[in-house]
Short mmCIF file of the C-alpha atoms (twelve columns), coordinates in Angstrom:
data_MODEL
# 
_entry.id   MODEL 
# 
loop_
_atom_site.group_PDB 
_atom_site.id 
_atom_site.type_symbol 
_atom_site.label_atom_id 
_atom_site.label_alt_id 
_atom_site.label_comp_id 
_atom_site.label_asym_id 
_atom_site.label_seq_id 
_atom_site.Cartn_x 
_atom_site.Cartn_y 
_atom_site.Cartn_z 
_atom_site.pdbx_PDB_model_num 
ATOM 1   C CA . UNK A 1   239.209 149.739 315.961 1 
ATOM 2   C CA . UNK A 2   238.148 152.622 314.089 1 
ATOM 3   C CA . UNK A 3   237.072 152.102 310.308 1 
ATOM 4   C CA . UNK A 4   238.549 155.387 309.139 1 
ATOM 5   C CA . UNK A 5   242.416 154.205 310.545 1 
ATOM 6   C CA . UNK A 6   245.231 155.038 308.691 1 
ATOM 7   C CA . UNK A 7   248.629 154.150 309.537 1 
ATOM 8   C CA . UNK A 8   251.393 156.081 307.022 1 
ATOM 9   C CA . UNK A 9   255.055 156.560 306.673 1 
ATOM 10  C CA . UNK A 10  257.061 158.709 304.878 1 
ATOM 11  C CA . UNK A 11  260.201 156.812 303.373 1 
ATOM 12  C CA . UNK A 12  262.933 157.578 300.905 1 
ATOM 13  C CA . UNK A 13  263.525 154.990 299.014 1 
ATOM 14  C CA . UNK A 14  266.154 153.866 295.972 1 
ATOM 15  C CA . UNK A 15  265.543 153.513 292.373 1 
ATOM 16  C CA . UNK A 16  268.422 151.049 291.269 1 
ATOM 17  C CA . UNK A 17  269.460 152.001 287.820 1 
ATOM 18  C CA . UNK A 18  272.526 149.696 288.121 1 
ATOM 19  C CA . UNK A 19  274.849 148.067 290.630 1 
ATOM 20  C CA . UNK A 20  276.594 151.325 290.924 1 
ATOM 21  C CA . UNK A 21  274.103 153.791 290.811 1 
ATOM 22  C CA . UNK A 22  270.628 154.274 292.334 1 
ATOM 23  C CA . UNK A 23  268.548 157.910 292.514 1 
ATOM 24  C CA . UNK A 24  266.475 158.643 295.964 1 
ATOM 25  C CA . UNK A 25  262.645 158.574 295.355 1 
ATOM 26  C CA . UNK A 26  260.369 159.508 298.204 1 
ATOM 27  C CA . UNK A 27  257.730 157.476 299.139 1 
ATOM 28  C CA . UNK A 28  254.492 157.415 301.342 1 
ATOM 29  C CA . UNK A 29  253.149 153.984 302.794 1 
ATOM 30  C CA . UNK A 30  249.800 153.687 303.687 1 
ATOM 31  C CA . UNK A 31  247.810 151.138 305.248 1 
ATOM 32  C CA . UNK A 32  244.073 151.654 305.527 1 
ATOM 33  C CA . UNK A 33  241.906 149.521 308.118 1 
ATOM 34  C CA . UNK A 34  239.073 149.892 305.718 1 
ATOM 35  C CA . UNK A 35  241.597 147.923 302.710 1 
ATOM 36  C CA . UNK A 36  243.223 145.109 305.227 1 
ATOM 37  C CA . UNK A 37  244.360 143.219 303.225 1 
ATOM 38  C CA . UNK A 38  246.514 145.708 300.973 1 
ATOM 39  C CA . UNK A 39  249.588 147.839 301.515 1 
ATOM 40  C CA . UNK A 40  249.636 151.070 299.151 1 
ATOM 41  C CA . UNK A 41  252.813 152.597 298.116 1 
ATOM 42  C CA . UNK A 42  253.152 155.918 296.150 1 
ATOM 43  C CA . UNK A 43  256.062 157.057 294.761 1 
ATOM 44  C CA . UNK A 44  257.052 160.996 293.642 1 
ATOM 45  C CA . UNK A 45  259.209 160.413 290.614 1 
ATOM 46  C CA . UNK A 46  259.320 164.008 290.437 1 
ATOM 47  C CA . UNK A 47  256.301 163.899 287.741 1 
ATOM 48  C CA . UNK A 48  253.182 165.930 288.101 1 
ATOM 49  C CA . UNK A 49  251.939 162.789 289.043 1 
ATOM 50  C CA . UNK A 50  252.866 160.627 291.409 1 
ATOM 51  C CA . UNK A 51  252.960 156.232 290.812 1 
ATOM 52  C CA . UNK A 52  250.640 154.210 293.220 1 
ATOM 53  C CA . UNK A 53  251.351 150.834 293.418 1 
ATOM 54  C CA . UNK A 54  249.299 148.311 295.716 1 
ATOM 55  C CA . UNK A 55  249.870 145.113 296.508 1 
ATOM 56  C CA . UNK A 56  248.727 142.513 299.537 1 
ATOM 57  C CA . UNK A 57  250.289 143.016 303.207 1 
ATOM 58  C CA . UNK A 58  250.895 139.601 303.439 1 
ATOM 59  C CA . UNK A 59  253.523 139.895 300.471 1 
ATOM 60  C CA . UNK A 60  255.339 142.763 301.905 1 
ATOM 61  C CA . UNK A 61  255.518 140.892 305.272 1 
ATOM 62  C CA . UNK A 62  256.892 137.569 303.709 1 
ATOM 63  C CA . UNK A 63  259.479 139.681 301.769 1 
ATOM 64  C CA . UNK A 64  260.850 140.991 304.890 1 
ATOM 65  C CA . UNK A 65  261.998 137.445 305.602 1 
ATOM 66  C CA . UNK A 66  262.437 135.688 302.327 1 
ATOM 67  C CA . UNK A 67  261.835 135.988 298.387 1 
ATOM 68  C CA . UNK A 68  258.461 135.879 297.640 1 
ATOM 69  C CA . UNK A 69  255.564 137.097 294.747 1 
ATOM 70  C CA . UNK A 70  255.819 136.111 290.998 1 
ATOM 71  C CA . UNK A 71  254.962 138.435 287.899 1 
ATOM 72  C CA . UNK A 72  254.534 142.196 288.674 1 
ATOM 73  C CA . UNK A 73  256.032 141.926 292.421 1 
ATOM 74  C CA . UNK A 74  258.197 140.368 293.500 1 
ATOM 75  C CA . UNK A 75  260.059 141.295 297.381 1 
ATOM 76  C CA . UNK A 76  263.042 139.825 298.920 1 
ATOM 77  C CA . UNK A 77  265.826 140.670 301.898 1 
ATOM 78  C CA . UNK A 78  269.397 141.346 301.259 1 
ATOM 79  C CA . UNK A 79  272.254 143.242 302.138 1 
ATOM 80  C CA . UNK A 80  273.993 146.163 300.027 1 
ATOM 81  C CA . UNK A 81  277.002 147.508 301.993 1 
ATOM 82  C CA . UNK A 82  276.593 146.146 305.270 1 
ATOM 83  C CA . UNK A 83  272.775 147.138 305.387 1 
ATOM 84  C CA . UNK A 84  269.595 145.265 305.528 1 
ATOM 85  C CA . UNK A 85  267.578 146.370 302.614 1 
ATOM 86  C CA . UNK A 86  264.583 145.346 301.584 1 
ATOM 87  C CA . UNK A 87  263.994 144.956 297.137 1 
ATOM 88  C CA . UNK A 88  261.094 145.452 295.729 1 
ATOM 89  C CA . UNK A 89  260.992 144.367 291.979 1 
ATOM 90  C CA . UNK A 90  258.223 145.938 290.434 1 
ATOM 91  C CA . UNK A 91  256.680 145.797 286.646 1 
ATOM 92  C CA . UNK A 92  254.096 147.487 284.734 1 
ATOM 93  C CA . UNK A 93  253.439 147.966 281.154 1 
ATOM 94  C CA . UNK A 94  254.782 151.490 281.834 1 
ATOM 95  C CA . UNK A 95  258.017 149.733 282.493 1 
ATOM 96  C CA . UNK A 96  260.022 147.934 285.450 1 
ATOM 97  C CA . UNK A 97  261.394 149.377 288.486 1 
ATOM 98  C CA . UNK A 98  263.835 148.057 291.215 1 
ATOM 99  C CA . UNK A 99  263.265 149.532 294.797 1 
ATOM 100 C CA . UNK A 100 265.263 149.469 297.623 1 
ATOM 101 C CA . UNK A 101 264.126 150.293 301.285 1 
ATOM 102 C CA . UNK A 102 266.050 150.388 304.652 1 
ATOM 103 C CA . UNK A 103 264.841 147.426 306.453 1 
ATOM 104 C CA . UNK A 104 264.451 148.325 309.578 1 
ATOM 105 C CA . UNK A 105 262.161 151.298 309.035 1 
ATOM 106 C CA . UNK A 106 259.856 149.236 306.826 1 
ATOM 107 C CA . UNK A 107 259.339 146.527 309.347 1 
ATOM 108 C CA . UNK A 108 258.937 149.041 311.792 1 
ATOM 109 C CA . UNK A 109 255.968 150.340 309.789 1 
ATOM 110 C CA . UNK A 110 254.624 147.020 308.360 1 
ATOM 111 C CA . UNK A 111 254.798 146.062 312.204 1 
ATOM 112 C CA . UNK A 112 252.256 149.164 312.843 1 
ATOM 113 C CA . UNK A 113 249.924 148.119 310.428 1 
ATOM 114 C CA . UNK A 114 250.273 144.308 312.563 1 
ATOM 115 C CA . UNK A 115 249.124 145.817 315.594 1 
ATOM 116 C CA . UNK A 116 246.964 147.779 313.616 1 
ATOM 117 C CA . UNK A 117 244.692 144.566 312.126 1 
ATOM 118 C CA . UNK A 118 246.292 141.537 313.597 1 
ATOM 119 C CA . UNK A 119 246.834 138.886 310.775 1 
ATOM 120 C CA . UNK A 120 243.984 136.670 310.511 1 
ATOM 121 C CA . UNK A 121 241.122 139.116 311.386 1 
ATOM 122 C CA . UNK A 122 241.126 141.804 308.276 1 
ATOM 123 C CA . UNK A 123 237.727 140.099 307.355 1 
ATOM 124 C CA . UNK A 124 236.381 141.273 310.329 1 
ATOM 125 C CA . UNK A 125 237.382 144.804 309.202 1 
ATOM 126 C CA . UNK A 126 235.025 144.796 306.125 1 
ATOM 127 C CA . UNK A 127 231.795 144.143 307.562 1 
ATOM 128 C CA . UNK A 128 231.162 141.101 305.507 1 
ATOM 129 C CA . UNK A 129 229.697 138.872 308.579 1 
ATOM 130 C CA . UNK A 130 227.534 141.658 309.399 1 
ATOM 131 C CA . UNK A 131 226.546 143.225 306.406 1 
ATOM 132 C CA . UNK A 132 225.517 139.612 305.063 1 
ATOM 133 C CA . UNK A 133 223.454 138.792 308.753 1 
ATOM 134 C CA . UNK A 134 221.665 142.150 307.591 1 
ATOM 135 C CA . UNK A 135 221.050 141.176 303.816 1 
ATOM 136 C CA . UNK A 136 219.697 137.900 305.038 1 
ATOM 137 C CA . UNK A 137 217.501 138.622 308.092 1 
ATOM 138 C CA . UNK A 138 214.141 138.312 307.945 1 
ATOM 139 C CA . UNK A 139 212.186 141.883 307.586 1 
ATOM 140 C CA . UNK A 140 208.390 142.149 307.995 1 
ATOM 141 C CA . UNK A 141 207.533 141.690 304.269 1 
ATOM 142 C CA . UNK A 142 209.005 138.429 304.377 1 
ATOM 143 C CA . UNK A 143 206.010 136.936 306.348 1 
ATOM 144 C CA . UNK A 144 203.489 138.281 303.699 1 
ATOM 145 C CA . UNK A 145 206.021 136.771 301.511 1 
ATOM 146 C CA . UNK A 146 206.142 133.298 302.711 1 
ATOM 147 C CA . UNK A 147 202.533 133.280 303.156 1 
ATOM 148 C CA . UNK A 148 201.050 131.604 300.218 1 
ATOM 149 C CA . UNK A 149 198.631 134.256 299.039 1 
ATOM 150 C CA . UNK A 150 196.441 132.163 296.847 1 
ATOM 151 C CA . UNK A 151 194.586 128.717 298.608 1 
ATOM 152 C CA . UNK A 152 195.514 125.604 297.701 1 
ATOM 153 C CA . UNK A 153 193.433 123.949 294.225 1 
ATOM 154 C CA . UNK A 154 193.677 120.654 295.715 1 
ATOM 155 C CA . UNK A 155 190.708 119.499 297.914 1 
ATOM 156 C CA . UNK A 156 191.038 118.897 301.679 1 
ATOM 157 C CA . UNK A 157 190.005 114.769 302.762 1 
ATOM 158 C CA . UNK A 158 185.946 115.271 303.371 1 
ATOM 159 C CA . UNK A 159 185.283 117.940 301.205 1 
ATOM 160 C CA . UNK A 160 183.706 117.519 298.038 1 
# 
């Protein structure tokens, strides 16, 4: 897989101001093969700018199914007129939103970034295995290095 691999969607999504009334906000999901672990959402409030928000994939993919995350996430299914919708309850010290996205075209896209980097392997996205195999290989200097440079004080048997 290619490092630079990007899979996006564009998404309108709700702002629920109350159990009556909600606003349209346009979104963009990204998920980056270089970041595996991490879904990033950004939001145009109609503001100069826009309000990024990032959070683990493994959150957003639990939500699909059932509540999960605690604190400034939190993601759960249900149903608002007949529709699967997916909430996203989000919280900053800039305030507290509530989100709501069709759930069929956000599994549809989480499922992407599945395919993408298969659950289980994003460590092998980062490089870690190799990058640490390169840190600790043995270079040339490191023979000078564990030579000892400086002869032993202590007196070989037979020697006086």
């Amino acid at each position: 897989m290619q490092q630079d691999t990007v899979v996006e969607r564009e998404l309108e999504l709700k702002l629920v101001l109350s159990p009556e009334r909600s606003i349209p906000v346009p979104a963009r999901l990204t998920y980056r093969v270089d970041d595996p672990y991490a879904v990033h959402i950004t939001f145009h409030v109609g503001s100069e700018h826009p309000v990024n928000w990032t959070f683990a994939r493994e959150l957003l993919v639990e939500g699909v199914f059932r509540p999960c995350g605690h604190g400034d996430v939190r993601i759960w299914p249900t149903k608002v007129d007949g529709q699967s919708v997916i909430l996203m309850a989000l919280s900053s010290p800039d305030g507290d939103a509530l989100l709501e996205a069709p759930a069929a075209q956000l599994a549809a896209w989480l499922e992407r970034t599945l395919v993408t980097v298969e659950p289980g392997t994003e460590s092998e996205q980062l490089g870690i295995d190799d990058g640490l195999a390169r840190l600790l290989a043995p270079a040339a200097a490191d023979d000078l290095w564990l030579s000892d440079p400086w002869p032993s004080d202590e007196s070989q048997e037979g020697e006086v």
